[in-house]
Structure formats: C-alpha cells, structure tokens
C-alpha atoms as one frame of an Amber mdcrd trajectory, in Angstrom:
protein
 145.498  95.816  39.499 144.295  99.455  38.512 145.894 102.734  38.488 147.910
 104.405  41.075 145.409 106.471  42.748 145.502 110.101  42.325 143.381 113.258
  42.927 142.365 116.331  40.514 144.925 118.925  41.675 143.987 122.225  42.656
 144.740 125.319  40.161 147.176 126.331  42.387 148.628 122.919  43.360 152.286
 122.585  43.758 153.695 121.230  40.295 154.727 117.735  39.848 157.614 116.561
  37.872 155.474 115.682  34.795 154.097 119.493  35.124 157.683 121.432  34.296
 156.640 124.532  32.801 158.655 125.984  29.748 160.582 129.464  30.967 158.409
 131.305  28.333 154.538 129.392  29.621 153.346 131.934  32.272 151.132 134.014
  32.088 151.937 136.701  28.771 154.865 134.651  27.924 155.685 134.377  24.127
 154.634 130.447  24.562 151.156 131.161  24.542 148.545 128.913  23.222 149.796
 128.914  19.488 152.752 126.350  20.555 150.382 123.647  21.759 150.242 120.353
  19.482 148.092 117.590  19.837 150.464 114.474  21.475 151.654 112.425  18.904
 153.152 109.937  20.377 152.824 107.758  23.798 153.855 109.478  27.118 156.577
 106.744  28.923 155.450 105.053  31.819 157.821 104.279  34.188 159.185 100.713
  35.184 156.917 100.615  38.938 154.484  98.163  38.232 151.620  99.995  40.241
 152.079 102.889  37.170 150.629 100.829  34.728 146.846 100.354  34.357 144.229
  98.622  32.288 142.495 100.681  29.504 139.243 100.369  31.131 140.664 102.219
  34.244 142.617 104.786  32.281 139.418 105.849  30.983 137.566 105.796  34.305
 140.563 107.826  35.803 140.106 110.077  33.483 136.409 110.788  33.583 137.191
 111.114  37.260 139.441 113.868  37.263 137.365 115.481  34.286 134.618 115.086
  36.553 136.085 116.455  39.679 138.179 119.745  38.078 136.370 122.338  38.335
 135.742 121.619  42.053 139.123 122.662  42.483 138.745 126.531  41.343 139.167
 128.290  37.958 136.782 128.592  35.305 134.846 126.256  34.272 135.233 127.351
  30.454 138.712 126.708  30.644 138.187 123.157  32.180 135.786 122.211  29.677
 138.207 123.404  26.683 141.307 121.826  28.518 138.990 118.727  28.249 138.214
 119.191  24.648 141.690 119.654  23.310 142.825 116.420  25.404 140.226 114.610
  24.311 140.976 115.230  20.416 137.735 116.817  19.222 139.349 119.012  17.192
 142.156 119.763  15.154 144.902 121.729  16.562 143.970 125.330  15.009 140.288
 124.642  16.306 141.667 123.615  19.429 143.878 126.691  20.285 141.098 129.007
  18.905 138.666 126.635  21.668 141.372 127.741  24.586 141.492 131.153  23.518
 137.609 132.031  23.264 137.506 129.721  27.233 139.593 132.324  28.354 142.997
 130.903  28.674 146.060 133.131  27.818 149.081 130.879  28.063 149.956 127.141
  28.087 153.263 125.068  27.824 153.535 122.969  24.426 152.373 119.916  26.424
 149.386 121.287  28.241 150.526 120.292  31.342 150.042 123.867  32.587 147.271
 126.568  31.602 146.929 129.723  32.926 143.558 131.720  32.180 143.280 135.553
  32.198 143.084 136.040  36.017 146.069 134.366  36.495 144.824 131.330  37.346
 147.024 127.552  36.821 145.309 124.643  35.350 147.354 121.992  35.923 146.692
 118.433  33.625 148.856 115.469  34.596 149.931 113.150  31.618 147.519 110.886
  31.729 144.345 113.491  30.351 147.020 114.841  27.893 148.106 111.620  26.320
 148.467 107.534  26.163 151.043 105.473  27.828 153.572 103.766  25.700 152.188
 100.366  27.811 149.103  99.108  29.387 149.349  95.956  32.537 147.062  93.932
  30.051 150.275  94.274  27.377 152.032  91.899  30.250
C-alpha cells in the first residue's frame, strides 16, 4: 500500500486543515520568516490506514511534488528555498537568510504557508515539512 495520492497545490489553492495560518503570517505580518524552526519532532498521522506510507514512497511523494511546484505559479526562487529549508541543508539562521534572499517576506512557524513579495502563497503540506510519527512498514 503507498501513500494517499495527492497533487502539488497551486499558490493560490484553497488551504487545507494542516495549512492554518498564524493571525500574524500574511504578508508584512510581525511572523515573518525569523519565527520559522526546523521541525523537531514527528508530524501525527492520523489513525486511516490509507495515511500511512512506506519510506520509499514518502520520498518519491516528495520528489514529486518538489518536482511539480513550480508548475503551479510563483517563483521559482522561492520554491527552490522552500525546498532547501525542508530538506535540512542548512541550519535555521542560514535557512531564513536562504528565504529571505528567494524573495519570500512572510511564513507561519511551520512553513506550511509562504508568501513572497508579490503577494504570492506557497503552500507546503506536512509531509515536505516534516516526518510522520509512523510508517505502514512499523505495522
């Protein structure tokens, strides 16, 4: 069994639960990039069976959407550092100074939502920002 299927959303996608936005995250808000932090710990995946995956196709899910962004609008700057910071290449100053110099302005602590100087929403669901607490080969 593999992941539930998803698609890259578009920058201007409707949010989904997982994408709540902090009152202070839009665009100018006093939330901007310096309150990002690298996750530290799991994101929870739900008790629906068809929400867990195997590590092999969290990473190809992944590389998907990372793959398939841009295609959906915004800068392609700001995908690629989105990408970097999720990935972990760099510590979280380097990070935020990464976002800044792409051209993003603002972001909730969790990354789930990124807007970039035009206004523009970048939205990441959990599974580029983090790890679930449980993979379906952990039975």
């Amino acid at each position: 069994m593999g992941c539930a299927s998803s698609s890259a959303p578009r920058v201007d996608a409707p949010r989904a639960a997982d994408d709540v936005e902090t009152a202070d995250a839009t665009l100018g808000g006093a939330n901007a990039i310096d309150s990002w932090r690298l996750p530290t710990t799991p994101y929870a995946v739900g008790d629906d069976a068809d929400a867990l995956c195997t590590r092999d196709a969290l990473a190809r899910r992944r590389d998907e959407f990372w793959d398939t962004a841009s295609a959906y609008g915004g800068s392609s700057e700001v995908w690629g550092a989105l990408r970097a910071c999720c990935e972990g290449r760099f510590d979280e100053e380097t990070s935020r100074e990464v976002l800044r110099a792409s051209g993003a302005v603002s972001c909730d602590a969790r990354l789930a939502v990124t807007f970039d100087a035009l206004g523009r929403r970048y939205a990441l669901p959990a599974f580029v920002r983090g790890t679930p607490d449980r993979f379906e080969e952990d039975g």
